[in-house]
N, C-alpha and C positions, 0 to 999 in steps of 0.2 A: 233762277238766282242770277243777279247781274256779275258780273265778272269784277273784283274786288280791286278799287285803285287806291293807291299811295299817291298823296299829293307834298311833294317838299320847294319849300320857297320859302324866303323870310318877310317876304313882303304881305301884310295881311291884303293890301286889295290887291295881290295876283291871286290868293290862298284864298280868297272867297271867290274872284271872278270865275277861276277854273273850279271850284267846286261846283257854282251854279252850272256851266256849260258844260262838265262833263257828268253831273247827274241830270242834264234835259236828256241823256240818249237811254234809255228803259235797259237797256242792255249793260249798264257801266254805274257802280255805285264807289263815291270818294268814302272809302271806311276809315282813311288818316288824314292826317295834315301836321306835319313837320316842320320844325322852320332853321334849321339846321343839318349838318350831314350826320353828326351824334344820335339827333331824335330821329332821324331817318333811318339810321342802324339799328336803332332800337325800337323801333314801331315795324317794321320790315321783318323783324324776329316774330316780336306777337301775335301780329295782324294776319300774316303772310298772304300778301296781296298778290293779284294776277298778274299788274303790272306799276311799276313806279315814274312818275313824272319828276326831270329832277332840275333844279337851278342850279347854277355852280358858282355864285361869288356868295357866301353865308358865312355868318360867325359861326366861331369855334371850332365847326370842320367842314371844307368848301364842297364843293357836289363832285369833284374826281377821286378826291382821297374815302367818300362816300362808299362810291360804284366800285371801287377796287376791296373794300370791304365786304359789303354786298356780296358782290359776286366770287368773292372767294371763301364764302361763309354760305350761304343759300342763294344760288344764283334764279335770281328773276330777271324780265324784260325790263329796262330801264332806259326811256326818253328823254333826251336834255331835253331843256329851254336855250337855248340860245343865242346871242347877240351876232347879228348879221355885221361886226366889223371885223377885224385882219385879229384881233385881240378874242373876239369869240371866236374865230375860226380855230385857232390854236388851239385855245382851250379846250373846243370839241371834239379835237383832233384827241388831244391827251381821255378823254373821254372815252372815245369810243375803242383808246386802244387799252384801258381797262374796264372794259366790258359792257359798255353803253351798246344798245342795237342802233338808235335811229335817235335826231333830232329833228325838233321844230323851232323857226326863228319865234323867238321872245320881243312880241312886236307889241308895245304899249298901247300904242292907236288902235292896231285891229281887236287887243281883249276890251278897250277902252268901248269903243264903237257895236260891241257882240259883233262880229262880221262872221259871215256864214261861212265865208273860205276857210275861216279859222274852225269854227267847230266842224267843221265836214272831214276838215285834216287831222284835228286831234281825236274826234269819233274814231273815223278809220284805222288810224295808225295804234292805237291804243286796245280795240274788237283784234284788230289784227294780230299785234303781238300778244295779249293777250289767248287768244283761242289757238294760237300755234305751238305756244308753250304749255297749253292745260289742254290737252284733247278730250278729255274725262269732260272738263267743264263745256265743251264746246258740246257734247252729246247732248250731257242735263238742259243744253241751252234748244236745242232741237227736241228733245223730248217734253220742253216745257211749251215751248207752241204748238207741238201736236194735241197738248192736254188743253190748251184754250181754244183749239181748232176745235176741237170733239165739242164743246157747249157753245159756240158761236156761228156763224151763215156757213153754207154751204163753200162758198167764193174763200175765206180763210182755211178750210180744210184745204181747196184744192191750192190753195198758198201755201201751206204746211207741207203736203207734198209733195212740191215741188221743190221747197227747200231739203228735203230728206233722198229724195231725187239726186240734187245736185253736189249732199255731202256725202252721200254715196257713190257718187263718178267719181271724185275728189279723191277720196279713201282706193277706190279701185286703178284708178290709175295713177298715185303714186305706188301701189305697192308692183304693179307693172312695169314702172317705169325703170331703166336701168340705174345703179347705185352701185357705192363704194367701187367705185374705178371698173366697171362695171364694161363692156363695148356694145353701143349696139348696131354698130357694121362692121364689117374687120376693117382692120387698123391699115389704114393709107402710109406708103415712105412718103414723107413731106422731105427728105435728104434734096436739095437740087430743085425741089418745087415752090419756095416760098421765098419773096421778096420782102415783105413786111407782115407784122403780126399787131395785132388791133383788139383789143381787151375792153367788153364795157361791162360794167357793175354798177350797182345801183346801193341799195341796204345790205351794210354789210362787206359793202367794196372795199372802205380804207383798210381795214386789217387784213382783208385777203390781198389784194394787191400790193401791200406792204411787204406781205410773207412773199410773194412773188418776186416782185421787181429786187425785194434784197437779196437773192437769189442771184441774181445776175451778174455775171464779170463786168470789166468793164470794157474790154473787147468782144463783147456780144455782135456775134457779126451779123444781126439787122436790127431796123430801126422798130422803134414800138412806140405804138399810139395805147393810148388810154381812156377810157370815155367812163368817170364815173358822173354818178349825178349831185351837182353839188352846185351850190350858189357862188359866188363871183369871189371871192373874199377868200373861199376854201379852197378854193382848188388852187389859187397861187400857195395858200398857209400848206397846203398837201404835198403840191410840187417841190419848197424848198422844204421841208422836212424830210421828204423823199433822199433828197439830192444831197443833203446831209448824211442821211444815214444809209446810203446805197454807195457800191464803189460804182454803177455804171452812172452815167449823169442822165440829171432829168431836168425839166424845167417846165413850163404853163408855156405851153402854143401862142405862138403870137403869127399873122399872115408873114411868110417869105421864111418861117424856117424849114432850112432843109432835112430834108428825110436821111440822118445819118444813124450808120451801125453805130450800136453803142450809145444811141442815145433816147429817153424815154419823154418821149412829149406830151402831155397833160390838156386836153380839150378844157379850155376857161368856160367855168359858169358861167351861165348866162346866151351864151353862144354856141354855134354851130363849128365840128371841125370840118374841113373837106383839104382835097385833094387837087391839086391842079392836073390839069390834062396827059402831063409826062411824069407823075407819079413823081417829081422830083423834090417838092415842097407841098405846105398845108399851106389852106386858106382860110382864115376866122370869119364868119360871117353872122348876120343877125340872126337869120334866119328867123321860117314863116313860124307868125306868133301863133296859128293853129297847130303847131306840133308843140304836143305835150312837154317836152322834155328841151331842155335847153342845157348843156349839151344830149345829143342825141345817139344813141345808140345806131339805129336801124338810118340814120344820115348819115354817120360816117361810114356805117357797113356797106349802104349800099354805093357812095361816093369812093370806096377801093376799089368793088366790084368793076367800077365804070372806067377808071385807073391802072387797075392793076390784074386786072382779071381772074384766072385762075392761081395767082400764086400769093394768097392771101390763105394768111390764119387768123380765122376769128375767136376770140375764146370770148365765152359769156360765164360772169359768175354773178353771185349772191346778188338776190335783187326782188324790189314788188314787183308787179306786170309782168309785160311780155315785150319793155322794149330789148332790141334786138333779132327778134323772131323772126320778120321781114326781111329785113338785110340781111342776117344768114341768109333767109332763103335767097336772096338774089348773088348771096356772093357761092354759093352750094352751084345754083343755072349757069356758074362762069367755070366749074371744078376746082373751086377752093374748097379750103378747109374749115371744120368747124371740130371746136372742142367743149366742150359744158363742161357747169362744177354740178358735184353729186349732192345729192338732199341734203346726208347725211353734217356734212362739212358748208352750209350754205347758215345764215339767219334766214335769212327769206327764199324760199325754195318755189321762186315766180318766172321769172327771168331765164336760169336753164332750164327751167321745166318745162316752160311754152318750147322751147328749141330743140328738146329730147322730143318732144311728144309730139312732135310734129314731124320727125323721124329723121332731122337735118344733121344731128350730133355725129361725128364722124369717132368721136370718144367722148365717155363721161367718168370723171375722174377726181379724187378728191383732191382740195388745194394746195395740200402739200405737196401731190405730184406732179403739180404744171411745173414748175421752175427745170427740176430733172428732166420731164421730159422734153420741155425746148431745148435742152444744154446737150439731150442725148439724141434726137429727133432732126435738130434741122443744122 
């Protein structure tokens, strides 16, 4: 049984374009279509779908006042649409701090054109959040291709088991993996050892690192870097919302500022943060268009490592993949520090979990207790 989506938009050719391209994946069936945040409150009751795709400019009721319903009523995974300018970025900001998981830019051209980048992103992201929030359905979804395995080639069985194989390592080593503030090395004094602290998130970052950095005095006596993933537009709308509602200051990295306590610096979409050679300022750079991620996790990790060497705290939270993983490890080969966020307190449990299980995590901890413990720790 394919994993049950909610589609809301007012526009009938987005509300057919994305029906077609998300019922091509075997795995994903649209069972609604809303064209309002009203019918999407009430179709979401009914239906009760796996996960909801949602626009945010609609009559009668927009797509945040929606998600804050939603989820304070039967909370499912919920995807904006949204607009890649200074005006969508806010919006999705407001979004995701009523209880949106993840967005995709709402790009006319690419539904216009079917562009595969597009469906590969909205596949993914959708199987993903989908299957993490229904584990029940994600079973049925493995026991249903074992049952076509059994009446088709030889070559599909051993594909079958291979996937039941790999949701079995999955399953075994999350339940392995250390959780709920959990250690799994004893606990390092970072007191007299750390110069700067360096934070990257991915899905799921803006509202953990919110809870974090408001957290913070404004005398916070080192600098912090931040590396979420986010497009050009957002992470300025992030930085000054930040800086708004934080007493320590923050602002979007720009080259030649300096690495000062008390102040939170925001790696801009789009681009790379690094480090100059005396650890005294950051540098924005293009950086290489073969790396995944712009900004980069495991670049700026490993650009302090090179900087700063041993007296670096990296903390990884909520996030898909595994950027960050590397750069821990190179900033771990200098005796720096590393801290993870716990399963339990993560959307997307990728990101610490590549860096737990690879056994770099010096502590894994859930989000509420980073803030205290930098304020009591260093």
């Amino acid at each position: 049984m394919p994993y049950k989506v909610l589609v809301v938009d007012d526009s009938s050719f987005f509300q057919h374009r994305l029906k077609e391209i998300i019922n091509e994946h075997p795995d994903l069936e649209v069972v609604g279509i809303a064209a309002n945040g009203q019918e999407a409150i009430d179709l979401a009751a009914s239906l009760n779908p796996d996960v909801i795709t949602m626009d945010y400019e609609m009559p009668r009721m927009d797509g945040v006042s929606a998600v804050r319903v939603i989820m304070a009523s039967k909370p499912v995974p919920i995807v904006m649409f949204s607009s890649m300018t200074y005006e969508g970025a806010t919006i999705t900001l407001d979004a995701l701090d009523a209880g949106a998981v993840d967005f995709i830019p709402k790009n006319f051209a690419e539904v216009s054109r079917n562009s595969q980048a597009l469906k590969s992103k909205l596949h993914d992201t959708l199987i993903g959040f989908a299957s993490s929030a229904n584990p029940e359905a994600a079973k049925r979804k493995t026991d249903e291709l074992a049952a076509v395995a059994a009446t088709k080639s030889q070559k599909a069985k051993e594909v079958t088991a291979a996937l039941r194989q790999r949701l079995a390592a999955k399953t075994q080593a999350s339940q392995s993996t250390p959780t709920s503030g959990a250690v799994s090395t004893s606990p390092k004094k970072l007191k007299g050892s750390v110069k700067i602290v360096v934070i990257g998130a991915s899905t799921g970052g803006p509202v953990a690192l919110s809870e974090i950095i408001a957290a913070l005095p404004s005398d916070f006596h080192f600098p912090v870097i931040v590396i979420q993933h986010m497009p050009e537009n957002f992470t300025r709308a992030f930085a000054e919302r930040l800086n708004r509602q934080c007493k320590i200051s923050v602002k979007e990295a720009e080259t030649g500022d300096k690495l000062i306590a008390g102040r939170v610096l925001i790696a801009p979409g789009g681009k790379q943060l690094m480090f100059d050679r005396a650890g005294s300022s950051v540098k924005i750079l293009d950086g290489d268009d073969r790396v995944n991620y712009k900004p980069c996790v495991d670049v700026t990790f490993a650009s302090a490592a090179a900087s700063f060497g041993g007296k670096v705290l990296g903390i990884v939270l909520t996030g898909m993949g595994a950027d960050g993983c590397e750069g821990a490890r190179l900033l771990k080969q200098k005796g720096s520090f590393i801290w993870s966020q716990n399963q339990e307190t993560c959307v997307v449990y990728g990101m610490p979990a590549a860096v737990a299980r690879a056994g770099l995590s010096d502590e894994v901890m859930a989000v509420k207790d980073v803030a205290p413990r930098l304020l009591s720790d260093l």
